[in-house]
C-alpha positions in Angstrom: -3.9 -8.9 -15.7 -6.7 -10.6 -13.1 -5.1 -11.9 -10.5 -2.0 -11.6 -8.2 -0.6 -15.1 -9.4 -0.7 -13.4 -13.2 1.0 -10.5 -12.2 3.7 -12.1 -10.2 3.8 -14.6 -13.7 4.3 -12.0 -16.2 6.9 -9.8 -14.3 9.0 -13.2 -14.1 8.3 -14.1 -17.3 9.6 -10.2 -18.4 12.8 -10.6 -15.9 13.6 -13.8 -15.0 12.6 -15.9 -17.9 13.2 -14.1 -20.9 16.9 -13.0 -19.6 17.5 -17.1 -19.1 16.3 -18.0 -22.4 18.2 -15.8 -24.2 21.6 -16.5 -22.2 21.3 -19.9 -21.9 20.6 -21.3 -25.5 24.0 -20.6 -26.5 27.3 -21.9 -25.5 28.2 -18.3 -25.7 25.5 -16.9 -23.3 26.5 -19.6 -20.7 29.9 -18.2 -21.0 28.8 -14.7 -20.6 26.4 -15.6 -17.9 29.2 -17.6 -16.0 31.7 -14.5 -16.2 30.0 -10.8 -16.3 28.5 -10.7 -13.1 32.8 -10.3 -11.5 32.0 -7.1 -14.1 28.2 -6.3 -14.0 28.0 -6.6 -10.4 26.2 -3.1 -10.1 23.7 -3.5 -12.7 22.7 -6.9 -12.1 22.3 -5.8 -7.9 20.4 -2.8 -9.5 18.3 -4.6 -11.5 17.0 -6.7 -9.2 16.2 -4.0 -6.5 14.0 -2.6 -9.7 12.5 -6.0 -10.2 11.7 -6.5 -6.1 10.0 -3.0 -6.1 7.7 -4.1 -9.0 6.8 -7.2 -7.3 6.1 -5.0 -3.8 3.5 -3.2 -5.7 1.8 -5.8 -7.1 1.7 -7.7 -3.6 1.0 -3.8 -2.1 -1.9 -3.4 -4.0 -3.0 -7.0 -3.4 -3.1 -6.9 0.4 -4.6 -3.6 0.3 -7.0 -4.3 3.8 -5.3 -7.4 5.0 -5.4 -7.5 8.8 -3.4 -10.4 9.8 0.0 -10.3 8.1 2.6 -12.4 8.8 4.8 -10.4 6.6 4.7 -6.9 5.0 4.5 -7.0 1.1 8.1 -5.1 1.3 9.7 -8.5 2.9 7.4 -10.6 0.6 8.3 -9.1 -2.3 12.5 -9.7 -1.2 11.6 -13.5 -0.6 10.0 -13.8 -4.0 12.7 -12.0 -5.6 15.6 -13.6 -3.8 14.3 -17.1 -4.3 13.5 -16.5 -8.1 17.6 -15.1 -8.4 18.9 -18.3 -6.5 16.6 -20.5 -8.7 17.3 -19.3 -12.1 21.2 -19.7 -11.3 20.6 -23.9 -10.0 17.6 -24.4 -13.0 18.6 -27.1 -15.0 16.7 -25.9 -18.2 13.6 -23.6 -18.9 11.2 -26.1 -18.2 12.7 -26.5 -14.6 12.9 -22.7 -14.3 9.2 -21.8 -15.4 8.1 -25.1 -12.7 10.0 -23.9 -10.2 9.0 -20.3 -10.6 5.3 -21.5 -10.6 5.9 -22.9 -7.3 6.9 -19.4 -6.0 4.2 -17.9 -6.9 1.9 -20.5 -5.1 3.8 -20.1 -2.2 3.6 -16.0 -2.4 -0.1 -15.8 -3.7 -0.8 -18.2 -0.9 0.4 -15.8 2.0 -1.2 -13.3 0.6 -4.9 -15.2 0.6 -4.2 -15.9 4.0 -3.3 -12.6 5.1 -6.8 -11.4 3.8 -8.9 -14.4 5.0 
């Protein structure tokens, strides 16, 4: 993958869209969505610590010589993970989810141009 915004698009795709569709297209995925975190608490905080770390080494790796940051790729890459686990739990749909997460990735690709401009 090319650019930052792909990168950023494919990992969300991978662990943030994917996951959605397949728990939310069935009454009984809802059900098991709207319950097993009380029991998955763990793992779901786990995976999304391994999800943050892939997305700080895509940003690290894009603002490899960037002078002027306003933020390190480490707190960048909590934002963009944060925001994308508040919005897939208020979507309403996949088509919301995939907009909304293409606004996130403007947003993040955006500090990044500017931290290398």
């Amino acid at each position: 993958l090319a650019t930052v915004s792909a990168k950023l698009a494919f990992a969300a795709e991978v662990w943030i869209v994917r996951p959605y569709e397949l728990l939310h297209d069935t009454p009984e995925g809802r059900e098991l969505t709207e319950c097993s975190y009380d029991f998955t608490a763990e793992l779901v905080d786990a995976s999304y610590r391994r999800f943050e770390a892939i997305i700080e080494t895509v940003l690290n790796e894009a603002s490899i010589g960037a002078s002027n940051r306003a933020m390190t790729p480490a707190a960048l890459a909590q934002v963009f993970a944060l925001s994308l686990r508040g919005i897939k739990a208020g979507a309403q749909g996949l088509t919301h989810l995939r907009a909304l997460i293409t606004d996130v990735i403007t947003v993040t690709a955006s500090a990044l141009e500017d931290a290398t401009s």
